[in-house]
C-alpha positions as CSV (number, residue, x, y, z in Angstrom):
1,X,140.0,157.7,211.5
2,X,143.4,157.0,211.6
3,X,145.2,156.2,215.0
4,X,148.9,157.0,215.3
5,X,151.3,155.3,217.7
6,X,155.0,156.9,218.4
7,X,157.6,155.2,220.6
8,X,159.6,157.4,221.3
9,X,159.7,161.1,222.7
10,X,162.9,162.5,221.4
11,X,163.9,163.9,217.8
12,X,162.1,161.7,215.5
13,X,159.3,160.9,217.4
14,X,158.4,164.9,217.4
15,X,159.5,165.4,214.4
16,X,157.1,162.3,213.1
17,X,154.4,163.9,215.1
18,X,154.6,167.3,213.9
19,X,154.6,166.3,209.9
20,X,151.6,163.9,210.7
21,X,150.0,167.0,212.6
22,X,150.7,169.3,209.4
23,X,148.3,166.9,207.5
24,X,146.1,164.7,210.0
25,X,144.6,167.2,212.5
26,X,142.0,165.2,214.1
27,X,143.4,161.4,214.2
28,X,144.3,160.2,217.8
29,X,148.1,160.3,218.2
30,X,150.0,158.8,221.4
31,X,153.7,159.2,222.4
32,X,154.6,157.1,224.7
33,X,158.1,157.8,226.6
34,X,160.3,155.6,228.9
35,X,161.8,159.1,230.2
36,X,159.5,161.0,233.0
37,X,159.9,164.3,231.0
38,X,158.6,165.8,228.1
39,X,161.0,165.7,225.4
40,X,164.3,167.7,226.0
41,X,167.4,168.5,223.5
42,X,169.4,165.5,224.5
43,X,172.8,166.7,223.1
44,X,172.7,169.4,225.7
45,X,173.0,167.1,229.0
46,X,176.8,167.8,229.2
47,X,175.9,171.5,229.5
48,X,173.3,170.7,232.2
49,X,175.9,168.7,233.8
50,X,178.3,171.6,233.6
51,X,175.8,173.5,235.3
52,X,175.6,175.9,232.1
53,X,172.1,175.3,231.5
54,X,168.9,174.0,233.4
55,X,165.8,171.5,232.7
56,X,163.4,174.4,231.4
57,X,166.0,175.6,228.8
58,X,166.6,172.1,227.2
59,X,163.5,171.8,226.5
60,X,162.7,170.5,222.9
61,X,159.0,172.2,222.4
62,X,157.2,174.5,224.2
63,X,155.5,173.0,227.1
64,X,152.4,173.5,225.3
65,X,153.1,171.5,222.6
66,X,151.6,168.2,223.1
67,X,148.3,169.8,224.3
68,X,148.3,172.6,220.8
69,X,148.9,169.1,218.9
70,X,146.2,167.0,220.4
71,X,148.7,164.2,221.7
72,X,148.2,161.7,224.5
73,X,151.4,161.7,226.1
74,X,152.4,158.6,228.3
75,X,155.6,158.9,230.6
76,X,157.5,156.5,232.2
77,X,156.1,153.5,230.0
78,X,158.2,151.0,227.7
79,X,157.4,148.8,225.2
80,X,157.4,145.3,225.7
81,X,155.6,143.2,223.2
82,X,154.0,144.2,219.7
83,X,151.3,142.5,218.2
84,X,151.8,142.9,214.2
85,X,148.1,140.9,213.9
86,X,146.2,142.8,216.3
87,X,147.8,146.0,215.8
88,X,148.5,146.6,219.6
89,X,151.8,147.6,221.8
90,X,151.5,146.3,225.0
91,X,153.8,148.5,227.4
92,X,155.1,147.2,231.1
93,X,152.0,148.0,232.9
94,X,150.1,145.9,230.7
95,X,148.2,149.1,228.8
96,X,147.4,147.7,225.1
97,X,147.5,150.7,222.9
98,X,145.8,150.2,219.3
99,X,147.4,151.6,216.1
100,X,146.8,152.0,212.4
101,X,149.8,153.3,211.9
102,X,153.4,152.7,214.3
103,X,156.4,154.5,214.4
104,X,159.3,153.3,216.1
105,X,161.6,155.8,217.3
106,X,163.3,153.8,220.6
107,X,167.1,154.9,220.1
108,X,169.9,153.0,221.4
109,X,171.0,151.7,224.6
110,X,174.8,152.6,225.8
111,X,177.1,149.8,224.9
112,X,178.7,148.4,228.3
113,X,181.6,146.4,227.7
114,X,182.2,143.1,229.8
115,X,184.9,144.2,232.0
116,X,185.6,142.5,234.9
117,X,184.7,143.6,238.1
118,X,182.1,146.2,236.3
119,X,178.8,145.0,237.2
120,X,180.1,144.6,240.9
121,X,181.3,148.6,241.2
122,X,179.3,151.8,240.6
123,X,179.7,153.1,236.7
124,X,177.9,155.9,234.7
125,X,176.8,156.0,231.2
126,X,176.0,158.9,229.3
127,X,172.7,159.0,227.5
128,X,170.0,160.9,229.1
129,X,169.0,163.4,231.7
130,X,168.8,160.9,234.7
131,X,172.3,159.9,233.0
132,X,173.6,163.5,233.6
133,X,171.7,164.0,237.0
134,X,173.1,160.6,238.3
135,X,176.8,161.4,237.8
136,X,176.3,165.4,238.9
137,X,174.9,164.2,242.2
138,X,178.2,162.0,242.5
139,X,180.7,164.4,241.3
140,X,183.1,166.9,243.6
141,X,186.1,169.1,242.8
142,X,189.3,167.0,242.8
143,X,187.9,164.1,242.2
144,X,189.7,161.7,239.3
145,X,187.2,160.1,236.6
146,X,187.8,157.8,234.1
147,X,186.7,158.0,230.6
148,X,186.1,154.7,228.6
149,X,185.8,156.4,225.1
150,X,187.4,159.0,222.8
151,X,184.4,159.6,220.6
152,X,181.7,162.8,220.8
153,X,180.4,161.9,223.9
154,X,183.0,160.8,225.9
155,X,184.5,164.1,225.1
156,X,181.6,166.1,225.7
157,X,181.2,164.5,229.5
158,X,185.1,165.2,229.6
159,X,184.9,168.6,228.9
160,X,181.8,169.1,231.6
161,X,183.4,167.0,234.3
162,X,186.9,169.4,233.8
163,X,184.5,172.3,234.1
164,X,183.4,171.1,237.7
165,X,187.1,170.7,238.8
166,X,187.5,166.8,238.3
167,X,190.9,165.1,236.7
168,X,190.4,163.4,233.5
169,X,191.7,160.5,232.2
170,X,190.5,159.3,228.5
171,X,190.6,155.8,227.7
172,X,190.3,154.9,224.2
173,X,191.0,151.4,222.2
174,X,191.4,153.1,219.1
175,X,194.7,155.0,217.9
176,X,193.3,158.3,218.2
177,X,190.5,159.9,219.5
178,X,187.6,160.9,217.1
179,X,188.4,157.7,215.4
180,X,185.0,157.8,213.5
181,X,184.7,161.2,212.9
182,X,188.3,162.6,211.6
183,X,191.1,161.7,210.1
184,X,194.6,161.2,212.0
185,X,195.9,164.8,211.3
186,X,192.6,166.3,213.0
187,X,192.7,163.9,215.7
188,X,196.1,165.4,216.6
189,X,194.4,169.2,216.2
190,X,192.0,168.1,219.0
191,X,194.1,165.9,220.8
192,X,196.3,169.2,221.8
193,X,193.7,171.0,222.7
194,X,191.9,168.0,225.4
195,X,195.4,167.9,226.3
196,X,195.7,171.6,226.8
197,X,192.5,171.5,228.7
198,X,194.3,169.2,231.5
199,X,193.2,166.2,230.5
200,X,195.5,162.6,229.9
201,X,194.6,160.1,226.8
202,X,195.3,157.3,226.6
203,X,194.6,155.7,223.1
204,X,195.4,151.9,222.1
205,X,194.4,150.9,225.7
206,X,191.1,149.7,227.1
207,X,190.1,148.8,231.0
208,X,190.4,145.6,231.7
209,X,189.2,145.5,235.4
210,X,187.2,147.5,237.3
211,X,189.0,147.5,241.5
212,X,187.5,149.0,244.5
213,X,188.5,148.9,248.3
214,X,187.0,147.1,250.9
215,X,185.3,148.1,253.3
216,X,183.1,150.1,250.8
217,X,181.4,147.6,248.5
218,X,180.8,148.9,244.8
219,X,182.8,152.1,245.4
220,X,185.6,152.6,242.4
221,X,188.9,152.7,243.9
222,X,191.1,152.4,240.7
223,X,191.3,150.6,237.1
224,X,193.3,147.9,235.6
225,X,194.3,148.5,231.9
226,X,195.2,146.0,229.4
227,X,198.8,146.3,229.8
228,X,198.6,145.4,233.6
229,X,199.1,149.2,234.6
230,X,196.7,150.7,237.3
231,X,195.0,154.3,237.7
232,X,193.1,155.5,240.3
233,X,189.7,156.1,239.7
234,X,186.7,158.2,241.5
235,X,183.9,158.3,238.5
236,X,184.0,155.7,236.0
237,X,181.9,156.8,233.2
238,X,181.5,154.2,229.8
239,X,180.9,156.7,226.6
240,X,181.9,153.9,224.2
241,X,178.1,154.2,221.7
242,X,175.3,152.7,221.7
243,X,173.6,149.9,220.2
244,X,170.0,149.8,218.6
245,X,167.2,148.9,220.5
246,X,166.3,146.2,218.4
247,X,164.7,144.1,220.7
248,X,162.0,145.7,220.9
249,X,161.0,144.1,217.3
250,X,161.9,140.3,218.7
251,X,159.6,137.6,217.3
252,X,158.0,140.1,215.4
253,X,159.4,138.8,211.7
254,X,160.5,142.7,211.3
255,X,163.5,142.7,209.3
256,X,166.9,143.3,211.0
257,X,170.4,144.1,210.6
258,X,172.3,146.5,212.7
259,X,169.6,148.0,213.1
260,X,165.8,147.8,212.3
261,X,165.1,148.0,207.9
262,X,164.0,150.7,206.6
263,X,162.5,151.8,203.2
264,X,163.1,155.0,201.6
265,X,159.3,156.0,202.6
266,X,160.9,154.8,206.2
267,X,158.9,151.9,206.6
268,X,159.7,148.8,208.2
269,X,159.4,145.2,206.6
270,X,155.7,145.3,208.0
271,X,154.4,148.2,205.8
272,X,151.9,149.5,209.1
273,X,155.2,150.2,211.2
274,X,158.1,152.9,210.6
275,X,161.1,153.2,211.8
276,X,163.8,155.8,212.6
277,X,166.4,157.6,214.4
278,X,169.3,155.3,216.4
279,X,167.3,152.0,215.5
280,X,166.5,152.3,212.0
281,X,169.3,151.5,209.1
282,X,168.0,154.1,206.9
283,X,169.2,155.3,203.3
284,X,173.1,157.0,203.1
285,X,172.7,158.8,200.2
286,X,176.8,158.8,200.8
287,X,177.1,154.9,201.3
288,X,174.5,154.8,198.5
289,X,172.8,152.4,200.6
290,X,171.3,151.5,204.2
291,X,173.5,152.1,207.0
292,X,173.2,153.3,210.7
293,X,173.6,157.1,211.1
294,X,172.7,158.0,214.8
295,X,172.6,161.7,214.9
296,X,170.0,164.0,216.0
297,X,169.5,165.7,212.5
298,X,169.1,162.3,210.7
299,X,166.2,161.6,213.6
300,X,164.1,164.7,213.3
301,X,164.1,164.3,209.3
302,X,164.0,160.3,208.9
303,X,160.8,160.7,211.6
304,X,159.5,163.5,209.9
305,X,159.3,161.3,206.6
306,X,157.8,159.0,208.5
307,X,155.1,160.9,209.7
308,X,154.3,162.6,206.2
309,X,153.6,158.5,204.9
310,X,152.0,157.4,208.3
311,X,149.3,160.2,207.7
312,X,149.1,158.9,203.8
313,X,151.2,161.3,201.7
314,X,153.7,159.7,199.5
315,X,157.1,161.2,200.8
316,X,160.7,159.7,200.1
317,X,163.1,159.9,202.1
318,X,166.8,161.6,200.4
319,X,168.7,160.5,203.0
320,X,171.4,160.9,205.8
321,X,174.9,160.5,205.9
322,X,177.2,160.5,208.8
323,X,178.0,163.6,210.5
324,X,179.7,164.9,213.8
325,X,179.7,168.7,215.2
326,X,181.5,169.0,218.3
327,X,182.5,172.6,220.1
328,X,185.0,171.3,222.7
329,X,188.1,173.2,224.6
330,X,188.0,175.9,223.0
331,X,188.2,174.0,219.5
332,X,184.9,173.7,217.0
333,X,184.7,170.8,214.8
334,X,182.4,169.3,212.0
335,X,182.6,166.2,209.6
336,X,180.7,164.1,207.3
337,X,181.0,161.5,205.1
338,X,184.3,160.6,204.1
339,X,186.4,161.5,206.0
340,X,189.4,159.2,205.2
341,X,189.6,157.9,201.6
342,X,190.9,153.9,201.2
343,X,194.2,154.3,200.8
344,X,195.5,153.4,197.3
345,X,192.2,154.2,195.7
346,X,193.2,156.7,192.8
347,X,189.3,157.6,192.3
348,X,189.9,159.8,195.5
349,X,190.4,163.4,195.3
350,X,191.3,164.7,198.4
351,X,191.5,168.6,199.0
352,X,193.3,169.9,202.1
353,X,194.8,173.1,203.8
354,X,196.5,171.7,206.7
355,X,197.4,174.8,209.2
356,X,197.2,173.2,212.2
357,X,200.3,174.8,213.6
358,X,197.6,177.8,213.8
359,X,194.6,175.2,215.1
360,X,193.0,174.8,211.8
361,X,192.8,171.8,209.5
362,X,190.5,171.9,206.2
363,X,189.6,168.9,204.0
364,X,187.3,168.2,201.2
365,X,187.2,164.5,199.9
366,X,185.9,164.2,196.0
367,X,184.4,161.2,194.4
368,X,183.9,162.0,190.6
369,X,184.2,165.2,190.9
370,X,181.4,165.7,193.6
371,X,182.0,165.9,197.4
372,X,181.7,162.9,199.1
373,X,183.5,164.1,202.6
374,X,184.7,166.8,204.4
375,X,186.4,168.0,207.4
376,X,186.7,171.6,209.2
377,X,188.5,172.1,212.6
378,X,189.0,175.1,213.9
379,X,187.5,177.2,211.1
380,X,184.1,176.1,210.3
381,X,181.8,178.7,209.3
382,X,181.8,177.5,205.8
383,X,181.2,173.9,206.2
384,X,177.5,174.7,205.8
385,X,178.3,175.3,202.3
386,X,180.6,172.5,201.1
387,X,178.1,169.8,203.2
388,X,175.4,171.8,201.1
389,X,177.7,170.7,197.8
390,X,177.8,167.1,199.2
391,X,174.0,166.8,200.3
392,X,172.7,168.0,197.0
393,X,175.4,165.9,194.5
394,X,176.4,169.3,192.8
395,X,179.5,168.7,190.5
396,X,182.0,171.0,191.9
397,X,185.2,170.5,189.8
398,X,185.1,173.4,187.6
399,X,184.8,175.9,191.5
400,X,186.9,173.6,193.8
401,X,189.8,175.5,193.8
402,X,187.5,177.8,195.6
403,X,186.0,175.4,198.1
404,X,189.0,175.8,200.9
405,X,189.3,179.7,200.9
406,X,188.7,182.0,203.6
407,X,185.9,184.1,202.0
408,X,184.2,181.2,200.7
409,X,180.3,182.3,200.2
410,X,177.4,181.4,198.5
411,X,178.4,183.7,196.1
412,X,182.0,182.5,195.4
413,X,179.9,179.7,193.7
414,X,178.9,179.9,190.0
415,X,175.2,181.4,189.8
416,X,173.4,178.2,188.9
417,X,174.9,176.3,191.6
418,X,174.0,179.1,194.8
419,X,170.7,179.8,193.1
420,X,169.7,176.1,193.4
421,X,170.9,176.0,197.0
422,X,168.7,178.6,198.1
423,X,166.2,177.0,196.8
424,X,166.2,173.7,198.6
């Protein structure tokens, strides 16, 4: 009987565990978690923050899951050492767990930058649930926070700290916010409407010291930035990414980039062990190759892969590619791919409606006459569709006049090519 090890509670440990569940019924299956909780939908904690939602509703499965499932669920457990000979994990209370079969599903930790001062003064990341409850137990109308980071997160904890009455400031190295998710002309679509919301950016800057006031030791009192200016500073939150957990495969001879190798079956270098989700370098069937695509959809369906081969059916993985959705003052968002073709490459194609004086920006990058990118801002009830065209390869030049309308729909698309997308 086969015995199946997950580390990792969140999207593509589930989503592992439910595919090996849909085949193995009866082989003994343990989760174990470094969170206290069952597992939770992690890109709500800014609502929860907010105050807009509570514990119960984030809740990934129904309570019941893990007992309709047959899974041994540890909590509050990491992973310290594997054992590729013996086949054990040994976690930090010195439990040895046996497996056949191992999925790794760990994530990322937040990236902390060395900033002087930092380590010496209270600062928040933004990963988790204790993340969220940590900074809502510190935060109070009026307050002034500090954002290091213009990407999805840092906006998202923006956008729930403005909601509880606190001043904003974004700080972001890059030229605009949204660096790796839109191109320049969207940037400036959302950039007015954070702005509009109340909030200052500052982009091409970065803190470089963290300041506080004696007599309160580790208490914020303001931040130095690279140019030698200073702004004062209650909540100093760091929402720059996250890097993957790839320690947690040292001295193993796992194979490792970025991010932990993976196969297209999502196996590891050690053909017992799987990985997936923010640690794995999986397939972009974009790049064409392995890359790093930490999203929550990529997780459920690289670890659902995973699960189908760790319970012995043959199942290839058809990739991920990078992709953002982001509802956030008012504006929605979604990307993928590429979004900014190299300039000067003349193999490029780029389709665009640029109405951003009304808040909408539309963009549809082609790569041999197939959709290899795409941006919608604003507008993006029919994004589905063209990221449909793009995930599927469909060659859309003899329709793509049609692609940037405003009754776009299945059926604006020649009958072969909406027939085969209902079928996938």
């Amino acid at each position: 009987m086969t015995r199946y090890l997950i580390i990792g509670n969140s999207s593509g440990g589930i989503g592992a565990a439910e595919a090996i569940r849909e085949i193995d019924r009866r082989g003994p299956l343990t989760i174990v978690s470094e969170e206290p909780y069952p597992a939770y939908s992690r890109p709500l904690i800014a609502r929860y923050l907010a105050g807009e939602t509570s514990v119960e509703r984030m809740a990934y499965r129904r309570p019941e899951f893990y007992r309709q499932n047959d899974i041994d669920l540890v909590l509050g457990q990491r992973l310290v050492r594997l054992d590729l000979a013996s086949r054990h994990a040994e976690l930090d209370d010195g439990r040895l767990l046996p497996y056949d079969q191992l999925l790794l599903a760990v994530g990322g930790t937040p990236i902390v930058p060395p900033i002087e001062g930092l380590r010496e003064h209270e600062f928040f990341t933004f990963a988790t649930l204790d993340d969220a409850r940590r900074l809502a137990a510190r935060v109070h109308s009026g307050q002034r926070a500090i954002v290091v980071g213009g990407g999805l997160v840092g906006l998202s904890v923006t956008e729930a700290l403005v909601r509880l009455g606190v001043h904003v400031t974004i700080v972001e190295l890059a030229p605009q916010i949204l660096g790796r998710a839109l191109d320049t002309a969207a940037a400036s679509l959302v950039l007015r409407a954070v702005e509009e919301g109340g909030v200052r950016v500052l982009t091409g800057r970065t803190v470089a010291r963290v300041l506080g006031s004696a007599p309160t030791a580790g208490v914020v009192s303001r931040v130095e930035l690279d140019d030698g200016s200073t702004l004062p500073c209650d909540l100093l939150i760091i929402a720059i990414g996250v890097r993957p957990r790839t320690e947690v495969v040292d001295g193993t001879g796992i194979a490792v980039q970025r991010g932990i190798i993976v196969d297209r079956h999502m196996a590891t270098s050690c053909r017992e062990v799987y990985a997936c989700g923010d640690v794995a370098e999986a397939y972009d069937f974009i790049a064409g190759g392995n890359r790093l695509t930490p999203i929550w959809p990529n997780a459920y369906l690289g670890g659902r892969i995973a699960g189908r081969n760790m319970a012995g059916v043959d199942t290839v993985y058809s990739g991920g590619t990078a992709m953002n959705s982001l509802h956030a003052f008012g504006l929605s968002i979604m990307s993928a791919g590429i979004v900014d073709p190299p300039p000067g490459e003349p193999a490029y194609e780029v389709l665009l409606r640029d109405e951003r004086a009304r808040g909408t920006y539309r963009k549809i990058t082609l790569l041999g006459g197939r959709v290899v990118g795409m941006i919608f801002a604003g507008e993006v009830d029919r994004a589905g569709i063209v990221f449909g065209l793009m995930r599927n390869g469909t060659p859309v030049h003899a329709f793509a006049d049609r692609l940037l309308a405003d009754d776009l729909g299945l059926l604006s698309l020649p009958a072969e090519v909406w027939q085969q997308m209902m079928r996938v």
